[in-house]
C-alpha positions as CSV (number, residue, x, y, z in Angstrom):
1,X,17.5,220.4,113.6
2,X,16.6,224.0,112.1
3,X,14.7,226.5,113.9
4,X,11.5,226.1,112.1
5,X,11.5,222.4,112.9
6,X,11.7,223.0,117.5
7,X,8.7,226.0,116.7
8,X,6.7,223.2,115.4
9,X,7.5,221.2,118.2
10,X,7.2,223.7,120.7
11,X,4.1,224.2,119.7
12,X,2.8,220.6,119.2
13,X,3.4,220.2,122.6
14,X,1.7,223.4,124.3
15,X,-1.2,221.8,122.4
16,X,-0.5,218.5,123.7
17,X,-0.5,220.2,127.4
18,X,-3.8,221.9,126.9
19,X,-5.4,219.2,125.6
20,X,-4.6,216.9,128.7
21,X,-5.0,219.9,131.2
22,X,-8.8,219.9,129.4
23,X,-9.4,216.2,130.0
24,X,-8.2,216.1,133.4
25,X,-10.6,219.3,133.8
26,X,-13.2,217.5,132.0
27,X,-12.6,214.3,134.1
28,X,-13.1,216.1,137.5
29,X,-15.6,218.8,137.4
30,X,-19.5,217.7,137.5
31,X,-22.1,220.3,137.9
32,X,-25.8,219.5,140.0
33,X,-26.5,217.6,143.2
34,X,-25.2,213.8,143.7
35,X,-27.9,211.5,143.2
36,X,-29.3,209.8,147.3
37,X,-31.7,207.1,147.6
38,X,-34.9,208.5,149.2
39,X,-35.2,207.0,152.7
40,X,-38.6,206.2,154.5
41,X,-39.6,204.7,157.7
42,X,-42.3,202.1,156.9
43,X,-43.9,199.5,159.9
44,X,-41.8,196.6,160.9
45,X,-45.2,194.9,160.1
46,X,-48.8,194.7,158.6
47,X,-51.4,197.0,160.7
48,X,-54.3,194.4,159.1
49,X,-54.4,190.8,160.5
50,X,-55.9,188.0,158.2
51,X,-56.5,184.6,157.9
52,X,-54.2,182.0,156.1
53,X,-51.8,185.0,155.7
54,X,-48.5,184.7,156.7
55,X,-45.7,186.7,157.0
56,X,-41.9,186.0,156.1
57,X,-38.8,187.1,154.7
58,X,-39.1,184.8,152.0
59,X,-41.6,185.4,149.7
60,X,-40.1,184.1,146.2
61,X,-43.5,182.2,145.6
62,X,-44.9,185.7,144.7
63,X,-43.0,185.9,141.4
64,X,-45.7,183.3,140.0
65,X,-48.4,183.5,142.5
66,X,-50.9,181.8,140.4
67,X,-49.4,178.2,140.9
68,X,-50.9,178.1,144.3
69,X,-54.6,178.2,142.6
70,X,-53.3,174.8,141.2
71,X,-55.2,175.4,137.7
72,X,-53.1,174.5,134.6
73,X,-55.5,176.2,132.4
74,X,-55.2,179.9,135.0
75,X,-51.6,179.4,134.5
76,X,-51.1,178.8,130.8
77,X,-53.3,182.0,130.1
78,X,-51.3,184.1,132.4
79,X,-48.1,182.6,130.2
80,X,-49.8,183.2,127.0
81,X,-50.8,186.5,128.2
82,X,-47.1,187.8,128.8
83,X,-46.2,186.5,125.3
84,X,-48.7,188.3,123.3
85,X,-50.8,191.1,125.4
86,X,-50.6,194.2,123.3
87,X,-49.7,196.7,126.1
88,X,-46.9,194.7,127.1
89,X,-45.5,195.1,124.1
90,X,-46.4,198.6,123.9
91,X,-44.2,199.0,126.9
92,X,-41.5,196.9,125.6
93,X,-41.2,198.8,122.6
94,X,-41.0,202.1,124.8
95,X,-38.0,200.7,126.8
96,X,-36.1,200.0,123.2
97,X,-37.0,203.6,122.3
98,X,-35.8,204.8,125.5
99,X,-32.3,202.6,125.4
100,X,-32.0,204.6,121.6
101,X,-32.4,207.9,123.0
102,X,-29.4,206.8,125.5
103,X,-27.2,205.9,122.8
104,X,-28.0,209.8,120.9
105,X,-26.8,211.0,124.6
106,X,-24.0,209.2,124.9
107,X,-22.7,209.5,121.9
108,X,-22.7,213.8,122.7
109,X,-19.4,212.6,125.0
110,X,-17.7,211.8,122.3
111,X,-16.0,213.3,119.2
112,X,-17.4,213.5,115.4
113,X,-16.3,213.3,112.2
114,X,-17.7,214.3,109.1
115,X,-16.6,214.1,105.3
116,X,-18.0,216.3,102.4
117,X,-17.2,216.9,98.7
118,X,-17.8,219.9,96.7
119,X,-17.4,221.2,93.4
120,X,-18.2,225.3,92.9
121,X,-18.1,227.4,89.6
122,X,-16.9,230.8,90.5
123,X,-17.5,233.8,87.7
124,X,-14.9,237.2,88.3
125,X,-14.9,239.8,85.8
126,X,-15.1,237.6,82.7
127,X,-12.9,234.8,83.9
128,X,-15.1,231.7,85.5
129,X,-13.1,229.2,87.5
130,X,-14.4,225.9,88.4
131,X,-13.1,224.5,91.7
132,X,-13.2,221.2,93.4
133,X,-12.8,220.2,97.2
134,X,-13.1,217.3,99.3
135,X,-13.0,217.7,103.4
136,X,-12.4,216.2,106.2
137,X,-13.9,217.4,109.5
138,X,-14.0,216.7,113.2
139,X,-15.2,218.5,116.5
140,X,-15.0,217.2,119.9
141,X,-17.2,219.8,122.3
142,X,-15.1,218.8,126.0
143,X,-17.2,217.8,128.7
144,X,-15.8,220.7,131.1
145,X,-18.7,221.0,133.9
146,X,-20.2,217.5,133.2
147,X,-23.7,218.6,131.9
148,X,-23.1,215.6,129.4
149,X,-22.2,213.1,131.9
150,X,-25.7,214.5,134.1
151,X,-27.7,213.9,131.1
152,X,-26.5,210.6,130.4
153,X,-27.0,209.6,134.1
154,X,-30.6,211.0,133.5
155,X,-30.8,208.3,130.5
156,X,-29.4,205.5,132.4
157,X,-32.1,206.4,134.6
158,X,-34.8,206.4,132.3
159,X,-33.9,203.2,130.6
160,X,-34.0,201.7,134.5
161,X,-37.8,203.4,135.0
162,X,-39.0,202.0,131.5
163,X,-38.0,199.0,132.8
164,X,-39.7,199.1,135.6
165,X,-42.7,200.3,134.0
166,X,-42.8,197.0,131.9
167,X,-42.4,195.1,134.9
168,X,-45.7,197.1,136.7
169,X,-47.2,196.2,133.5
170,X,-46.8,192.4,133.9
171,X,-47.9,192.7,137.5
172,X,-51.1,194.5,136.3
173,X,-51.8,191.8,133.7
174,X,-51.5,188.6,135.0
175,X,-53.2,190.1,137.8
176,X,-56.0,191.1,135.4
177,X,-56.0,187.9,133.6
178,X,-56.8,185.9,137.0
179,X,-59.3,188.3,138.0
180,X,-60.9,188.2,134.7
181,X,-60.9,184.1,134.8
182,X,-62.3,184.1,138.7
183,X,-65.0,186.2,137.1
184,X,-66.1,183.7,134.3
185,X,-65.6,180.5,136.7
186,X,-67.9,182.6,139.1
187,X,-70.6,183.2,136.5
188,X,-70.6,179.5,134.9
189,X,-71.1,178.5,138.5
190,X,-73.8,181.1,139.1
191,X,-75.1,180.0,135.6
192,X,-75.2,176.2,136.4
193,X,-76.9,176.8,140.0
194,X,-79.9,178.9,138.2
195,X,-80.2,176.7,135.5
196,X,-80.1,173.5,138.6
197,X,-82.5,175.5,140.1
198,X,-85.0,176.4,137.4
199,X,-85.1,172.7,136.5
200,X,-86.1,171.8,140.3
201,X,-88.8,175.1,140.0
202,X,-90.3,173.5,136.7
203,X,-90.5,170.2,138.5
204,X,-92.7,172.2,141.0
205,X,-94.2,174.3,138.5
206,X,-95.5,170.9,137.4
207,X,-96.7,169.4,140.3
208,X,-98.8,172.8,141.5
209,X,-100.4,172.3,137.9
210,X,-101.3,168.3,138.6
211,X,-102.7,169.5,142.4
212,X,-104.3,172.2,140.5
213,X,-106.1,169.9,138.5
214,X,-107.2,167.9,140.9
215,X,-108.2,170.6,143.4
216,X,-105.9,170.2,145.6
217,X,-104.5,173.8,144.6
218,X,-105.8,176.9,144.1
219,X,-105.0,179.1,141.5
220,X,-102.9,181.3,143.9
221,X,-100.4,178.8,144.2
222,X,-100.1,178.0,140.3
223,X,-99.1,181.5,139.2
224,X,-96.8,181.8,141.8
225,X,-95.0,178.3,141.2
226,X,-95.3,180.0,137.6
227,X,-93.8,183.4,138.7
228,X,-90.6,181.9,140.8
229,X,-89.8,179.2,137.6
230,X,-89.7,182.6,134.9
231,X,-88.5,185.0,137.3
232,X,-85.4,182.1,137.4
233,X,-85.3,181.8,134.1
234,X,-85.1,185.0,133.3
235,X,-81.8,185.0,135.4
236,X,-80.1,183.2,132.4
237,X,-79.8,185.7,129.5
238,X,-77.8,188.3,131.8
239,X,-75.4,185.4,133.0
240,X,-74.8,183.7,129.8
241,X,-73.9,187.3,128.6
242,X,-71.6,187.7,131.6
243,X,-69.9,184.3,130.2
244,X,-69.3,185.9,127.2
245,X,-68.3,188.8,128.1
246,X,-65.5,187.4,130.6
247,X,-64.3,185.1,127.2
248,X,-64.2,188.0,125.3
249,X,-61.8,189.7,127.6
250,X,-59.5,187.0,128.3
251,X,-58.8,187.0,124.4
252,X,-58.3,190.2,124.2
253,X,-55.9,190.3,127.3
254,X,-54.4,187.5,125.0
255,X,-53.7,189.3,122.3
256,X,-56.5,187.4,120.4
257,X,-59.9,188.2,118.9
258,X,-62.9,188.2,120.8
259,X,-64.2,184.3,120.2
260,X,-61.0,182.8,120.6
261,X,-60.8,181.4,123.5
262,X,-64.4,180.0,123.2
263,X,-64.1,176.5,122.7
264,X,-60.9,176.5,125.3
265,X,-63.5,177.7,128.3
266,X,-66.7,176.3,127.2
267,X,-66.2,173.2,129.8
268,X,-67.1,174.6,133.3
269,X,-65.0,174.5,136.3
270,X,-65.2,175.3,140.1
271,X,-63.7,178.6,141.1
272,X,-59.8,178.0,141.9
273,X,-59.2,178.0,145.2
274,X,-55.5,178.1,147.2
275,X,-54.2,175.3,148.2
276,X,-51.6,176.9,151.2
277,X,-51.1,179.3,153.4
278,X,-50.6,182.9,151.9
279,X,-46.7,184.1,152.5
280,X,-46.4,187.7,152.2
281,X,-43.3,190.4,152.6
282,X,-42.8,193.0,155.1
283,X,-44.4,196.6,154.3
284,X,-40.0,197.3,153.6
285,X,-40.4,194.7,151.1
286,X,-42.6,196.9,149.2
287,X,-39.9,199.3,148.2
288,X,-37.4,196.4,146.8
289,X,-40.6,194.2,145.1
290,X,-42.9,197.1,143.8
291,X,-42.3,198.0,139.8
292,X,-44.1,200.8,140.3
293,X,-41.9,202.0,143.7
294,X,-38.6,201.2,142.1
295,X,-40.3,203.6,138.9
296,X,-41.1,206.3,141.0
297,X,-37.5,206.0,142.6
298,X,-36.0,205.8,139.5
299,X,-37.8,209.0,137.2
300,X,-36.5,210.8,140.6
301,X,-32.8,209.6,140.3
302,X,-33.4,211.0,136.7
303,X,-35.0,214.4,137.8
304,X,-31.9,214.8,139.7
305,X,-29.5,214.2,136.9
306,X,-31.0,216.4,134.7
307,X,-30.8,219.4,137.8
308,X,-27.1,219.3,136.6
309,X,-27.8,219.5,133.0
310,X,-29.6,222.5,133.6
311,X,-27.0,224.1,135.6
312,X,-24.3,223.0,133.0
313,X,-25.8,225.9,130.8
314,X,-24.0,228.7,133.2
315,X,-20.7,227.7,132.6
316,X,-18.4,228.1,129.2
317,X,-18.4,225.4,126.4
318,X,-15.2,224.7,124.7
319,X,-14.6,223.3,121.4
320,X,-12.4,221.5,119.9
321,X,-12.6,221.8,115.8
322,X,-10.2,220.6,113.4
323,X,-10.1,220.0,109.3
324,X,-8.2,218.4,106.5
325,X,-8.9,218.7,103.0
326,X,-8.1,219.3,99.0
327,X,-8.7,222.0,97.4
328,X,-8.0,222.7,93.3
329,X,-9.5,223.6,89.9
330,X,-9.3,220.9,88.8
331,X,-9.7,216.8,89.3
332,X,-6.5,216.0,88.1
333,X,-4.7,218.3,90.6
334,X,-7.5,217.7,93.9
335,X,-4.9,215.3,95.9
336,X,-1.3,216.3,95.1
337,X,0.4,217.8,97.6
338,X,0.2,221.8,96.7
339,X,-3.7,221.3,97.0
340,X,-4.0,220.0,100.8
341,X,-4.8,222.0,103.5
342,X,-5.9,221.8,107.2
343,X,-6.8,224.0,110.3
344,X,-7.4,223.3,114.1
345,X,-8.0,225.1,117.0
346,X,-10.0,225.4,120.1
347,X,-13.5,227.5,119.7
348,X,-15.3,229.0,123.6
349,X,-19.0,230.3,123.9
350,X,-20.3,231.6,127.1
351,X,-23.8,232.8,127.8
352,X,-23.5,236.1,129.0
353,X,-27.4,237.7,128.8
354,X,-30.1,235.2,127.9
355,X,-32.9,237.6,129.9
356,X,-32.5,235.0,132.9
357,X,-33.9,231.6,131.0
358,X,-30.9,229.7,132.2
359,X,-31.7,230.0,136.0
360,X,-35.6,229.7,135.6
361,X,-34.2,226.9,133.7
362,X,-32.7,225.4,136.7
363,X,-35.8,226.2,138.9
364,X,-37.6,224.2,136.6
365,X,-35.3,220.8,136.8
366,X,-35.7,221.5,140.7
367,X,-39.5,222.1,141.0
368,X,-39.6,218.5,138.9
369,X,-37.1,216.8,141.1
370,X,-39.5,217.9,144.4
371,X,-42.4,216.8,141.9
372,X,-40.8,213.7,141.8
373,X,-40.1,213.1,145.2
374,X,-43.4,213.7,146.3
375,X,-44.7,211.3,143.9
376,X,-42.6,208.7,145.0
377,X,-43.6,208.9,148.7
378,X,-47.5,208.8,147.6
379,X,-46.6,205.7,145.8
380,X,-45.3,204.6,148.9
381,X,-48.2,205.5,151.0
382,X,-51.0,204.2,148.3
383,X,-49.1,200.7,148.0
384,X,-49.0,200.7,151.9
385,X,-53.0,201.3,151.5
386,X,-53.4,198.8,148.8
387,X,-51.8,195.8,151.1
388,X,-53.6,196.6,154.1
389,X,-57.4,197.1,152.2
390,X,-56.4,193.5,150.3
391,X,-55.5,191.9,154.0
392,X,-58.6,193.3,155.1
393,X,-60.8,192.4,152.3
394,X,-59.2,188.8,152.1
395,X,-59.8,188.1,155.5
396,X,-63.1,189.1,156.0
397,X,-64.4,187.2,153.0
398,X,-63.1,184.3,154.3
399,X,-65.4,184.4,157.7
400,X,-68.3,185.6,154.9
401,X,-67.6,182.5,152.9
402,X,-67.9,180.0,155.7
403,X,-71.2,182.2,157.1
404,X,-72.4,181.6,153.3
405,X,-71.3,178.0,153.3
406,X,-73.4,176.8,156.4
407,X,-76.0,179.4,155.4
408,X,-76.6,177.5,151.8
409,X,-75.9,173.7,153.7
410,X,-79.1,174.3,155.8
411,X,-81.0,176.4,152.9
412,X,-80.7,173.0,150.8
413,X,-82.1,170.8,153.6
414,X,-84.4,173.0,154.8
415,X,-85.8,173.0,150.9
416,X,-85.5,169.0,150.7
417,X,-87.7,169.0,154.2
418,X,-90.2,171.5,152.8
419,X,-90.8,169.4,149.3
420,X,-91.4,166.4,151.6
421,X,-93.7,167.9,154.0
422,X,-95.9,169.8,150.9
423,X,-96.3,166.5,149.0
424,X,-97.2,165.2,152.2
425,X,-99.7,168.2,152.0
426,X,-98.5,169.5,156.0
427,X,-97.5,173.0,154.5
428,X,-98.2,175.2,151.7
429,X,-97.0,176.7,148.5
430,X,-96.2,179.6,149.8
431,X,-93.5,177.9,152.6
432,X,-92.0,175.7,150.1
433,X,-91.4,178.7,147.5
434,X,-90.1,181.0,150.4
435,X,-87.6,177.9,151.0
436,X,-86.6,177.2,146.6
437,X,-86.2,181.5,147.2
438,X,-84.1,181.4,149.3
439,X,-81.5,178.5,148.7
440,X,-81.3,179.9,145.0
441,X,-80.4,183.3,146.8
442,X,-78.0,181.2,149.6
443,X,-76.0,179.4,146.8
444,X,-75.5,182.5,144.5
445,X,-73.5,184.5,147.3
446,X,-71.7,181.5,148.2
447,X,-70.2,181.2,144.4
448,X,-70.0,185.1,144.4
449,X,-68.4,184.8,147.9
450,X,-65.7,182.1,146.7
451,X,-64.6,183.8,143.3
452,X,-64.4,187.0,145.6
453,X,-61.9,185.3,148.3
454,X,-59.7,184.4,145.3
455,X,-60.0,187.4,143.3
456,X,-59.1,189.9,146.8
457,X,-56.1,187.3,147.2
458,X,-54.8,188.0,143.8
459,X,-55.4,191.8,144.7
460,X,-53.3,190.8,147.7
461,X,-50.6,189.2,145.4
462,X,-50.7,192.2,143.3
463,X,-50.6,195.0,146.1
464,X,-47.7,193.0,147.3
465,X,-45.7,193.6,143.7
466,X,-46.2,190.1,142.4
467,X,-46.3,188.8,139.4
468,X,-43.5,190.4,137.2
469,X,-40.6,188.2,136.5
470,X,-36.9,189.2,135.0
471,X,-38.5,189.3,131.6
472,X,-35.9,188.5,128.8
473,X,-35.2,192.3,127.9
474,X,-31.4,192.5,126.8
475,X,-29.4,194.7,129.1
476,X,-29.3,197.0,126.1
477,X,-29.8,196.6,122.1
478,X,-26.1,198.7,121.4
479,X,-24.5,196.5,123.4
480,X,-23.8,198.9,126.8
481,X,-25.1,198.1,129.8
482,X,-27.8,200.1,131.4
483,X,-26.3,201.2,134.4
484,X,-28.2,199.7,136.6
485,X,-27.4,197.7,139.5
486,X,-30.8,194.6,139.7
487,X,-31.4,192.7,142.8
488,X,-34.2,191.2,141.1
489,X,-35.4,188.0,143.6
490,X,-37.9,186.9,141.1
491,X,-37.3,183.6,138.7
492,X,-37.8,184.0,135.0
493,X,-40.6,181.9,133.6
């Protein structure tokens, strides 16, 4: 073995050395804070009592609350909703745009190659040379400080909040959807009372008119039977706007056009009612079942992350570039062996002066992690408000339903003994009208009073984080996992 040969060896291995010493370097060294898991105290239990509510560890119905209504129509919408509503897939789209950004991070870990091709006509003195080069490049910048590894931790988190935000998404919209259909069943039921009612007013109207006639009336009594049968009437316009109104929003919460749905919820039915008991979590629950908890928690996690990106920027970046290539003047000669040629070597920057935008930088990513924080405890604190106001509200229209209920029971007796007693001619218009009056007011509320127990109760399954299910989102289009560790309790559809 000559000497040239052991120089080339020597040499190949101080590189070898360096290059290992740099990964183990690389493998070790991470700069920014560790990522914890915010921890609050929240009550053992609910501060609001309320009836038909109870409270258990397993709450597992809540991932498709609707089934307790025990509509098949409610429950098909909600389905059909999650398939097609436009913002669901707005947000679905955003989470495959976020896992792409990921993969642009990730791939910043790794080394690239490039190829090129040239040809260049060169003119010196009165001699012009043509040359031709083809070249073969690749660069590897080494993860020294970990600024890399931070940013794709901040990605991994960011793919985990989009998710997340898809999930709050679903829990708004089947929430919406049920509140929407509550609303219509509500008004069809208000609308068949009025029109129920103004055909009992007309039947009045008409036997005022006959005792008018026959002078058994006076005047006074005819345009007030009169007044109370249009005054009804007029009721109808408003509410058969309402209908159509609550129509065209279900379509549209769809996916559909306005009209759709028409034909499907022309036929009117009573306001769903539950059929059991209410199960709901523990306020701790909240932080595991919440899409918009677990989002808060995770843009925090990614806040963090990107504290050590920023920091990354104080420390040196090393470079590793290397190159192998033709060169010749002409085609014929490009890839024999006198044309080749290559190169290597390590390349280091290091800010030295950059007027202080590197720290201010760092202030920054910290003044957003606080941000973050902060935001995640108010979601805390507004979802603990949202379960107590729907407890409260839930319960309470419960006793005002059953007040209502008796309230319109005796209204429609009291009007059946007022008609008998004025064709018997022992009272006059003016007590039977006061009576029509006021079991046409009576049996409104009680309808309103019903669709409003239902609706606070799918306020109450909302508040409590119901309603989103593992939706069928891949783990991650380029194959990789997302880094994120589920405990999802909820069952897909």
């Amino acid at each position: 073995m000559n000497g040239s040969d052991t120089c080339h060896r020597l040499r190949f291995i101080r590189i070898l050395f360096i290059w290992v010493a740099l990964l183990v370097v690389a493998g070790c060294g991470t700069v920014g804070p560790d990522y914890k898991s915010p921890e609050m105290v929240l009550p053992a239990a609910w501060h609001t009592p309320a009836q038909n509510v109870q409270t258990a560890s397993d709450v597992s119905a809540l991932a498709q609350w609707w089934k307790n209504f025990n509509d098949p129509l409610l429950s098909r919408l909600i389905q059909q909703a999650v398939a097609a509503n436009l913002d669901l897939k707005t947000a679905l789209e955003r989470l495959t745009q976020v896992r792409a950004e990921r993969t642009v991070t990730r791939a910043g870990l790794f080394p690239s190659l490039d190829t090129s091709a040239s040809t260049a006509r060169r003119r010196s003195g009165n001699t012009t040379r043509t040359t031709y080069a083809t070249e073969l490049d690749a660069g590897w910048e080494i993860d020294l400080f970990g600024g890399q590894r931070r940013a794709l931790e901040a990605a991994n988190a960011d793919i985990q909040s989009s998710r997340e935000a898809v999930n709050d998404v679903q829990v708004s919209l089947t929430a919406e959807v049920a509140l929407t259909y509550f609303d219509l069943r509500a008004v069809q039921a208000r609308l068949d009372i009025t029109t129920e009612n103004l055909s009992l007013q007309t039947d009045t109207f008409q036997l005022v008119r006959y005792r008018y006639l026959a002078g058994l009336d006076d005047e006074l009594s005819l345009e007030q039977a009169r007044a109370a049968m249009e005054n009804t009437r007029a009721r109808l316009p408003d509410l058969r706007t309402a209908v159509a109104e609550a129509q065209n929003r279900l379509a549209v919460l769809l996916g559909k056009q306005p009209g759709r749905l028409d034909d499907e919820l022309r036929d009117h039915a009573p306001v769903p009612q539950a059929s059991a008991a209410i199960v709901v979590g523990v306020p701790a629950d909240l932080l595991r079942r919440r899409p918009d908890i677990r989002q808060a928690e995770r843009e925090l996690a990614a806040r963090t992350a990107r504290i050590g990106v920023a920091k990354s920027e104080l420390y040196p970046k090393l470079t590793l570039t290397g190159s192998i290539g033709y060169e010749a003047l002409s085609t014929d000669d490009l890839f024999s062996a006198g044309s080749r040629f290559w190169r290597y070597g390590p390349g280091i920057s290091w800010p030295i002066f950059q007027a202080g935008a590197i720290r201010a930088g760092i202030k920054v990513a910290s003044s957003q992690q606080k941000q973050a924080l902060l935001a995640y405890e108010a979601a805390v604190l507004a979802a603990l408000e949202e379960v107590e106001n729907a407890l409260a509200a839930y319960g309470q229209e419960l006793d005002r339903r059953q007040s209502l209920e008796k309230a319109a029971d005796a209204a429609r007796k009291a009007t059946a003994m007022a008609q008998n007693k004025y064709d018997a001619g022992l009272i006059d218009f003016d007590t039977l009208l006061d009576a029509q009056q006021t079991l046409l007011s009576y049996e409104d509320e009680m309808v309103q009073s019903r669709a409003s127990v239902g609706m606070n109760l799918v306020r109450l399954y909302k508040a409590m984080g119901g309603g989103w299910t593992s939706l069928a989102v891949n783990n991650g289009a380029d194959g990789e996992t997302d880094g994120e560790t589920d405990n999802d309790p909820e069952a897909s559809f």
